[in-house]
N, C-alpha and C positions, 0 to 999 in steps of 0.2 A: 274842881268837882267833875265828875265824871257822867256822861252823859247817857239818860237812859237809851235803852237798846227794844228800837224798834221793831219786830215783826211783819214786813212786807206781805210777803207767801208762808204757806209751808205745805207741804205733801209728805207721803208716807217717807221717803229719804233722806230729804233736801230742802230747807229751808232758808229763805233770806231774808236777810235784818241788816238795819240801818242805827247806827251807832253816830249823832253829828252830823260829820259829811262824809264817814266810811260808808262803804255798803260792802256786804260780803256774803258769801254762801257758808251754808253749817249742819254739815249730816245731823241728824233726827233721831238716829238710832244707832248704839254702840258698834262698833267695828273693830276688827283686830287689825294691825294691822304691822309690816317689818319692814326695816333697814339694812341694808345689806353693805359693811363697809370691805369692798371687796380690797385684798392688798397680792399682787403678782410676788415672782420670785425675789425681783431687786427691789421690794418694798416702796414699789407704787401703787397709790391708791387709784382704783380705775371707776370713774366716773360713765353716766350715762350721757346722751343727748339727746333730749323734746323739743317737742314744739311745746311751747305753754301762747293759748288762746289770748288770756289776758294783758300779755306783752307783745302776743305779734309775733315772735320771735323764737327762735331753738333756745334751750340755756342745758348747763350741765349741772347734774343733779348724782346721789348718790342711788342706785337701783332701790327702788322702794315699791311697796305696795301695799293689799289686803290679803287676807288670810281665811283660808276659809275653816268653818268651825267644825 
């Protein structure tokens, strides 16, 4: 059975909810947003590198973002 999804916060963007013992953040409001699968000439795919907060750590990722409308 699947556990209801609880409502911590929320403000005009960004809300967080607890689902269990998940907790997570969740835009509020529609967003566009894209993927960029980039591929060079010998057909590699070229990735980016972040820091992501949540891990502490760089990871590589495909170039993504928001879009504006």
């Amino acid at each position: 059975m699947t556990e209801p999804v609880e409502t911590m916060w929320a403000e005009r963007y960004l809300a967080v909810r607890r689902q269990g013992t998940w907790e997570y953040a969740e835009r509020t409001r529609d967003i566009t947003a894209a993927v960029i699968v980039a591929v060079d000439g010998e057909g590699f795919v070229l990735l980016v590198e972040q820091y992501r907060v949540p891990i502490g750590r760089a990871c590589l990722e495909l170039p993504a973002g928001t879009c504006r409308r």
